[in-house]
LOLO-956492 format. One record per residue: residue in three letters; x, y, z of N, C-alpha, C in turn. Coordinates in Angstrom, 2 decimals, always signed. Example, Ala and Ser with C-alpha at 12.3 -4.5 7.8 and 13.67 -1.06 7.14 Angstrom:
2
<atom vovex="ala" n_u="+13.19" n_v="-5.69" n_w="+7.80" ca_u="+12.30" ca_v="-4.50" ca_w="+7.80" c_u="+13.20" c_v="-3.30" c_w="+7.80"/>
<atom vovex="ser" n_u="+12.85" n_v="-2.25" n_w="+7.08" ca_u="+13.67" ca_v="-1.06" ca_w="+7.14" c_u="+12.90" c_v="+0.03" c_w="+7.87"/>
END
This chain:
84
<atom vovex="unk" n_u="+82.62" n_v="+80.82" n_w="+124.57" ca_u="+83.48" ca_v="+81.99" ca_w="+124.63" c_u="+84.83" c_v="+81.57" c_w="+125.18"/>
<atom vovex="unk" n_u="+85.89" n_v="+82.15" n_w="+124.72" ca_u="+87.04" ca_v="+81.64" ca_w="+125.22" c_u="+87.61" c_v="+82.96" c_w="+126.07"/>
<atom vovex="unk" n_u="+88.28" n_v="+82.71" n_w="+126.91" ca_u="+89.07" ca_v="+83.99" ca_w="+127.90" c_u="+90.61" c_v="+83.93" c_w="+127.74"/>
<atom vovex="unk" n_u="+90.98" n_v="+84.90" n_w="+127.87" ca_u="+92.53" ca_v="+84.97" ca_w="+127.24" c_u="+92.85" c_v="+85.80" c_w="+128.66"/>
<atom vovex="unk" n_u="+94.33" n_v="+85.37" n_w="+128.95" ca_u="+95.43" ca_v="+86.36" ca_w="+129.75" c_u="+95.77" c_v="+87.49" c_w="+129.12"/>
<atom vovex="unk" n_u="+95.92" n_v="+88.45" n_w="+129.84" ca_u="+97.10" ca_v="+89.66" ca_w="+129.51" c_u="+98.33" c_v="+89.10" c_w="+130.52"/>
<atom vovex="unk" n_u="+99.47" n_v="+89.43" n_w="+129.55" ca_u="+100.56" ca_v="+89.03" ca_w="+130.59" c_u="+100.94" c_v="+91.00" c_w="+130.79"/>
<atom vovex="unk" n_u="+102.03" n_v="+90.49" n_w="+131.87" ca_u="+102.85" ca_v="+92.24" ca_w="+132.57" c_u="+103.18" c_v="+92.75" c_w="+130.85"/>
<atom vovex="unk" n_u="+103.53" n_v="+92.74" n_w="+130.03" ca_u="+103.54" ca_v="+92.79" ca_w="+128.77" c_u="+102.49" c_v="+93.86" c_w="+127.80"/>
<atom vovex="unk" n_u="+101.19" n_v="+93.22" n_w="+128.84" ca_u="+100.16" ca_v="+93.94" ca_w="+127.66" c_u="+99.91" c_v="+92.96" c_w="+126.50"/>
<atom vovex="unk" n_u="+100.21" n_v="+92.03" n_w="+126.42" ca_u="+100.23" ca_v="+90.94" ca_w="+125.33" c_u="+99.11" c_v="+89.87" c_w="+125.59"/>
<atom vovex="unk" n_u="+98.08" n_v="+89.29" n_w="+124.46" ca_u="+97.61" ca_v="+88.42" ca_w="+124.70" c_u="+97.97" c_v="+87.32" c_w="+123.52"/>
<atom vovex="unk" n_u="+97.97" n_v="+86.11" n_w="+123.84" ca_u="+98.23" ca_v="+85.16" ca_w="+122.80" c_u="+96.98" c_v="+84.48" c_w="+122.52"/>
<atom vovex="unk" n_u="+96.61" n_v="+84.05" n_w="+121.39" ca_u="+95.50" ca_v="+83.59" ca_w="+120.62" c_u="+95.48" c_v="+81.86" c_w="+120.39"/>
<atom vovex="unk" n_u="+94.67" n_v="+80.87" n_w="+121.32" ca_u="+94.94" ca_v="+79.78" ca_w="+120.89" c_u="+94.82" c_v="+79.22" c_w="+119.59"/>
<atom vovex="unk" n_u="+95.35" n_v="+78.66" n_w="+119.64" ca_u="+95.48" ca_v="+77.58" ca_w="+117.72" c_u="+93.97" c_v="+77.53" c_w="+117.62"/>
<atom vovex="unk" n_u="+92.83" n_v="+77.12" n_w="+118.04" ca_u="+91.68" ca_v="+77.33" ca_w="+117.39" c_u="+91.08" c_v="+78.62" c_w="+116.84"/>
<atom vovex="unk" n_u="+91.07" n_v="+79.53" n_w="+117.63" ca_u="+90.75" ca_v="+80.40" ca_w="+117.03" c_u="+91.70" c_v="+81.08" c_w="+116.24"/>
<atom vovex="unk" n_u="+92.73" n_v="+81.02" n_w="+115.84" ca_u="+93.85" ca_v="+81.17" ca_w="+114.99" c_u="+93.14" c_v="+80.32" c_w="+113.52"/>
<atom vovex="unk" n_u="+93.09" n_v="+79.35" n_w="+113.93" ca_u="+92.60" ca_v="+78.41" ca_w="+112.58" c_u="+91.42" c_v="+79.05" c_w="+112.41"/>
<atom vovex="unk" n_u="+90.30" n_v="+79.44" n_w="+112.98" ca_u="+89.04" ca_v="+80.05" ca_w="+113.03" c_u="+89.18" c_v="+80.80" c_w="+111.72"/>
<atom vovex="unk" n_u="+90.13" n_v="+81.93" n_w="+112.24" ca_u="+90.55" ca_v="+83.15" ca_w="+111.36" c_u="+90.74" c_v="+82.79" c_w="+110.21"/>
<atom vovex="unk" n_u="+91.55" n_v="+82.10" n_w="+109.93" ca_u="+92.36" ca_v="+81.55" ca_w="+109.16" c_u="+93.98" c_v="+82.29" c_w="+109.14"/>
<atom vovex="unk" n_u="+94.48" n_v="+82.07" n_w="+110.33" ca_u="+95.77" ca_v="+82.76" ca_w="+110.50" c_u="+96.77" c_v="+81.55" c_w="+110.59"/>
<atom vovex="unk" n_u="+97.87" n_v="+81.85" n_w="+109.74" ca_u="+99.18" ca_v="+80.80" ca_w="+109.61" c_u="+100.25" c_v="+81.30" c_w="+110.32"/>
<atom vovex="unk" n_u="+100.91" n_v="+80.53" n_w="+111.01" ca_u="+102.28" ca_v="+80.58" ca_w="+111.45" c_u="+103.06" c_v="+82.02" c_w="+110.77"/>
<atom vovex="unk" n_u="+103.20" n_v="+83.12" n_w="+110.96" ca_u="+103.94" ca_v="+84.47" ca_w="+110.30" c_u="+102.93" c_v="+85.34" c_w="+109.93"/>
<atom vovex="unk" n_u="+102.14" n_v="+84.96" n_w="+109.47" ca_u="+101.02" ca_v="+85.94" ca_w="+108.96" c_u="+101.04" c_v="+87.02" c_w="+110.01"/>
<atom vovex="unk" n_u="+100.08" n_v="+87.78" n_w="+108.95" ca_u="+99.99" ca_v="+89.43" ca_w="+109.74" c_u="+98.45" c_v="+89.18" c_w="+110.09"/>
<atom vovex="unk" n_u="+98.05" n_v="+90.06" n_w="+111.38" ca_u="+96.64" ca_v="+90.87" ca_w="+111.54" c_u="+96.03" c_v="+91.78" c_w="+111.59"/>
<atom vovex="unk" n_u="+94.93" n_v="+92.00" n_w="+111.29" ca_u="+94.40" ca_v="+93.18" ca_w="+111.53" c_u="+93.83" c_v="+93.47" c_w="+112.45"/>
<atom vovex="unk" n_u="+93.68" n_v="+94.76" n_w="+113.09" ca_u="+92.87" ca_v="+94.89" ca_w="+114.73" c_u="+92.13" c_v="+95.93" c_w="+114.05"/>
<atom vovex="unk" n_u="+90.89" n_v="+96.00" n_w="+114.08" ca_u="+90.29" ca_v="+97.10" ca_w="+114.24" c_u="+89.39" c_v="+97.72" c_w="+115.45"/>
<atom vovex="unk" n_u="+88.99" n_v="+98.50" n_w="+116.05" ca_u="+88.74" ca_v="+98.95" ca_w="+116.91" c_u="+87.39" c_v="+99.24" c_w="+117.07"/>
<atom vovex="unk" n_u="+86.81" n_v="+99.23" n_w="+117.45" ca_u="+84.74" ca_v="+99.13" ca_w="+117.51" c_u="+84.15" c_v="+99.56" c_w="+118.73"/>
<atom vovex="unk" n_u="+83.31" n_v="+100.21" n_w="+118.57" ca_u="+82.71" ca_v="+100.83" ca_w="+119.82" c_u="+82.39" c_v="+99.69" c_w="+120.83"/>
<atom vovex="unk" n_u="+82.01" n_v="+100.56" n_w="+121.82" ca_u="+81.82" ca_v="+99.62" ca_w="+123.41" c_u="+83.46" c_v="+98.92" c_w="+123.29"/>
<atom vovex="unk" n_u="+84.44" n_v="+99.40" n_w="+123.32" ca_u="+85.72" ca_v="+98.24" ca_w="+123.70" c_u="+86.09" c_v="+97.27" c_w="+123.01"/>
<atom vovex="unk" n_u="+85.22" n_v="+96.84" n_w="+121.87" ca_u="+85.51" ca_v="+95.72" ca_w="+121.49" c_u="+86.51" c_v="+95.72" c_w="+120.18"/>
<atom vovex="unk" n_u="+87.32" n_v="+95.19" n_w="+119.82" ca_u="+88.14" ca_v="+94.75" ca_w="+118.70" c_u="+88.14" c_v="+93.49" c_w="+117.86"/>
<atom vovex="unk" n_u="+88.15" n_v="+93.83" n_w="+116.11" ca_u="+87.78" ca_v="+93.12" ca_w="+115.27" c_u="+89.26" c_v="+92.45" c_w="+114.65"/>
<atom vovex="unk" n_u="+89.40" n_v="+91.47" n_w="+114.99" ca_u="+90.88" ca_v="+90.70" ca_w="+114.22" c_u="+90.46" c_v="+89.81" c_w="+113.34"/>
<atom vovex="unk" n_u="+91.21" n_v="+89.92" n_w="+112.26" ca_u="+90.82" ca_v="+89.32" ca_w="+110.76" c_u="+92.80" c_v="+89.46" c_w="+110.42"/>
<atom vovex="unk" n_u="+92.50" n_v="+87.94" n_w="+109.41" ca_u="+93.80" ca_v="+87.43" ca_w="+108.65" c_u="+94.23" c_v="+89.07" c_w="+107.70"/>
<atom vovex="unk" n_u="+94.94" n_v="+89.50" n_w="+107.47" ca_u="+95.25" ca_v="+90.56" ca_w="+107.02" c_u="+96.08" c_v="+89.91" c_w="+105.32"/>
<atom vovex="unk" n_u="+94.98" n_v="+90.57" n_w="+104.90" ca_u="+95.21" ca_v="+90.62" ca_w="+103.04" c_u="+96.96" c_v="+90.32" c_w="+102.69"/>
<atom vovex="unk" n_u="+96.73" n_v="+89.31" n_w="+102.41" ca_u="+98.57" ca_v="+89.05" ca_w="+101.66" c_u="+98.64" c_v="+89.54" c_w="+100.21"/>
<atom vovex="unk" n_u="+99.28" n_v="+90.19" n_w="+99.83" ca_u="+99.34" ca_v="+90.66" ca_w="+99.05" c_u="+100.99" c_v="+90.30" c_w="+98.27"/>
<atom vovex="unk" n_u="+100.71" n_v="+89.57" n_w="+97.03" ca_u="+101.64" ca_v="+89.12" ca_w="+96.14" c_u="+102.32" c_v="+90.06" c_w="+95.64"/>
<atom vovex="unk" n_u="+103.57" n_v="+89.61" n_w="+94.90" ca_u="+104.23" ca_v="+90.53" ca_w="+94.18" c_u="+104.12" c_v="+89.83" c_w="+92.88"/>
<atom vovex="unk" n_u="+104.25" n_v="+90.62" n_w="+92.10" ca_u="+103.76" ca_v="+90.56" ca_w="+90.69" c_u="+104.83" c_v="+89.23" c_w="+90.44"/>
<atom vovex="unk" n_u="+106.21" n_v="+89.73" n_w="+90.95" ca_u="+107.27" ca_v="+88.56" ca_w="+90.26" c_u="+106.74" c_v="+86.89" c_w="+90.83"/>
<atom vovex="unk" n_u="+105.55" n_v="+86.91" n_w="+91.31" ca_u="+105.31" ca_v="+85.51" ca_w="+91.88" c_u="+104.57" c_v="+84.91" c_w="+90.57"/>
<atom vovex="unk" n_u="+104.23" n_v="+85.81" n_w="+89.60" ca_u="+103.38" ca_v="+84.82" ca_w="+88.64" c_u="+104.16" c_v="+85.18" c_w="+87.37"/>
<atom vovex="unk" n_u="+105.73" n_v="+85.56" n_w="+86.62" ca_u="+106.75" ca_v="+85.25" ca_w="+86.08" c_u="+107.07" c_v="+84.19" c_w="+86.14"/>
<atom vovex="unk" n_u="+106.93" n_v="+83.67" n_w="+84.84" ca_u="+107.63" ca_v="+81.74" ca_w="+84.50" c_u="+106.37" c_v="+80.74" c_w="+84.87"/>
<atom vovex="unk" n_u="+105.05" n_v="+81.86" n_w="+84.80" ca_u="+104.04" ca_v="+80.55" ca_w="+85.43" c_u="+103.20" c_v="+80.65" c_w="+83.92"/>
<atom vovex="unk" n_u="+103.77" n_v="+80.74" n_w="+83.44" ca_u="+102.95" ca_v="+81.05" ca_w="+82.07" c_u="+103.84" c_v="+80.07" c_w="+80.80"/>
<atom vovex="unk" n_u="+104.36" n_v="+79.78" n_w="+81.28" ca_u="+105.91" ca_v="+78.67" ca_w="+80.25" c_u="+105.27" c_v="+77.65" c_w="+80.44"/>
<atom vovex="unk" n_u="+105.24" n_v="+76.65" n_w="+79.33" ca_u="+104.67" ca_v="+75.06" ca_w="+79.67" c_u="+106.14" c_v="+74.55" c_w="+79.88"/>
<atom vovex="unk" n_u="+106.35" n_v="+74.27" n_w="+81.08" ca_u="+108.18" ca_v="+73.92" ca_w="+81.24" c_u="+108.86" c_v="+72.55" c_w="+80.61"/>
<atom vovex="unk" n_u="+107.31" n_v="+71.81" n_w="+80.42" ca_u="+108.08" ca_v="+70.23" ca_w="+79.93" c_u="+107.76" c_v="+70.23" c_w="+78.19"/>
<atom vovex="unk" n_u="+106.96" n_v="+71.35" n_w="+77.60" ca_u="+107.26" ca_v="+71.01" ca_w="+76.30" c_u="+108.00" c_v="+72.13" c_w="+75.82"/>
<atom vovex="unk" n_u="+107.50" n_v="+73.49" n_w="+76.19" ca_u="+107.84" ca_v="+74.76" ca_w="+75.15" c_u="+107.39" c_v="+75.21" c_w="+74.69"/>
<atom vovex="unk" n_u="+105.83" n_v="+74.91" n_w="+74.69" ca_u="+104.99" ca_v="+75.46" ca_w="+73.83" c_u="+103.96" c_v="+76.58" c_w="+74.47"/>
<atom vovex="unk" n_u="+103.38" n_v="+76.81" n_w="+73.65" ca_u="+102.76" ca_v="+78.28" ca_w="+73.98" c_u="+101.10" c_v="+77.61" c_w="+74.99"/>
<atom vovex="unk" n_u="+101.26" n_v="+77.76" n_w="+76.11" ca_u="+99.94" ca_v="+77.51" ca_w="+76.82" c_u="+98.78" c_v="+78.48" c_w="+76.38"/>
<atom vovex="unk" n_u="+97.17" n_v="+77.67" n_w="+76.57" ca_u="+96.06" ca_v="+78.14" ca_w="+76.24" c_u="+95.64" c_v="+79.78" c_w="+77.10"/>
<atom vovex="unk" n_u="+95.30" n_v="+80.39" n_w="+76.55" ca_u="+94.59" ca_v="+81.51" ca_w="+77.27" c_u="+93.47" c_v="+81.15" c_w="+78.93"/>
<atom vovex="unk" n_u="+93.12" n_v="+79.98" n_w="+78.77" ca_u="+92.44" ca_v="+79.23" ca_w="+79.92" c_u="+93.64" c_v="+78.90" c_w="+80.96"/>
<atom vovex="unk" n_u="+94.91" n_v="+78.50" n_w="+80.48" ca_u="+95.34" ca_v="+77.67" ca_w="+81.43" c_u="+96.82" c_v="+79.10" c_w="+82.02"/>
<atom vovex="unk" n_u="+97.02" n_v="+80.25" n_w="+80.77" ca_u="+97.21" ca_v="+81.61" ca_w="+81.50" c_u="+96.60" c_v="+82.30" c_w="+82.85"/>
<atom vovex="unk" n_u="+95.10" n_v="+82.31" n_w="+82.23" ca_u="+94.48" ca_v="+83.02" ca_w="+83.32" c_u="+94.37" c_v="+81.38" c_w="+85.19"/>
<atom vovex="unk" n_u="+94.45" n_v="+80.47" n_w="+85.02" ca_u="+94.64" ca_v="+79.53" ca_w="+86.11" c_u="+95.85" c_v="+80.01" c_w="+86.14"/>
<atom vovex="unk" n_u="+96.99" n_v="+79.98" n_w="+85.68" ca_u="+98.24" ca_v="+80.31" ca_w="+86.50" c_u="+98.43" c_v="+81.72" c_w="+87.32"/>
<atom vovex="unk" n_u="+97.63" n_v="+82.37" n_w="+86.42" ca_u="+97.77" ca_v="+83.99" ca_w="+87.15" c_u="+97.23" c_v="+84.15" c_w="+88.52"/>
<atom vovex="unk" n_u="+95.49" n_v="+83.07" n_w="+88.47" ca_u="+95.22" ca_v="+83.07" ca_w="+89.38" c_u="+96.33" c_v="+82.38" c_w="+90.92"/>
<atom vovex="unk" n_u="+96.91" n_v="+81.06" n_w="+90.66" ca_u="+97.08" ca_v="+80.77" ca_w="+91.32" c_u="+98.48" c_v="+81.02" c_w="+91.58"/>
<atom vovex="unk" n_u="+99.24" n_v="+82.23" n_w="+91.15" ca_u="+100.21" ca_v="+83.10" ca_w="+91.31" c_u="+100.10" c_v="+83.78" c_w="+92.23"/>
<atom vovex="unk" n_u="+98.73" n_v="+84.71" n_w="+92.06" ca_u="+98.02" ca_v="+85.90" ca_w="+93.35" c_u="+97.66" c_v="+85.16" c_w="+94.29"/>
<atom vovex="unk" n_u="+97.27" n_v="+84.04" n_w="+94.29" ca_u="+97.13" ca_v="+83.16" ca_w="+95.35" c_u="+98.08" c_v="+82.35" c_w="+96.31"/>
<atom vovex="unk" n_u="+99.35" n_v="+82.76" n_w="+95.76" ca_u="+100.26" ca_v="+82.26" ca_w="+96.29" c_u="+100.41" c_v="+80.99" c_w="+96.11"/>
<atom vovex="unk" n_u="+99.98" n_v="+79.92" n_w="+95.54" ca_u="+100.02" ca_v="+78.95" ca_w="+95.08" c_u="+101.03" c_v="+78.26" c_w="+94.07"/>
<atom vovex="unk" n_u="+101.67" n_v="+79.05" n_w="+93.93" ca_u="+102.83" ca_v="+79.10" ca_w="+92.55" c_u="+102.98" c_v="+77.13" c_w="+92.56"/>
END
């Protein structure tokens, strides 16, 4: 179990392990949810893409030609995935 400070603040900070635990990155958002007996549930909070992230991922850029329906749906995926 790990123990955390409250500073005069009201603030607690989350060490890098359990940050990585989560899977929380440097900016990312969280979620708190709230649970009986006191306790609170923090989870990486859903990133959510914008559509314009998977525009131009569908172009084969070094020939011109029209990419496969297989290699559409991999770009889309890894558009929403932020992966561009």
């Amino acid at each position: 179990m790990t123990t955390l400070t409250v500073t005069a603040k009201g603030q607690i900070t989350l060490k890098r392990d359990l940050l990585q635990h989560i899977g929380i990155q440097q900016g990312q958002k969280v979620e708190v949810v709230k649970l009986p007996d006191g306790e609170l549930r923090i989870k990486a909070k859903q990133q959510i893409q914008p559509i314009s992230n998977v525009f131009g991922l569908l172009k084969d850029k070094t020939s011109g030609k029209v990419v496969s329906l297989e290699d559409m749906n991999q770009a889309v995926a890894a558009g929403w995935a932020g992966e561009k």
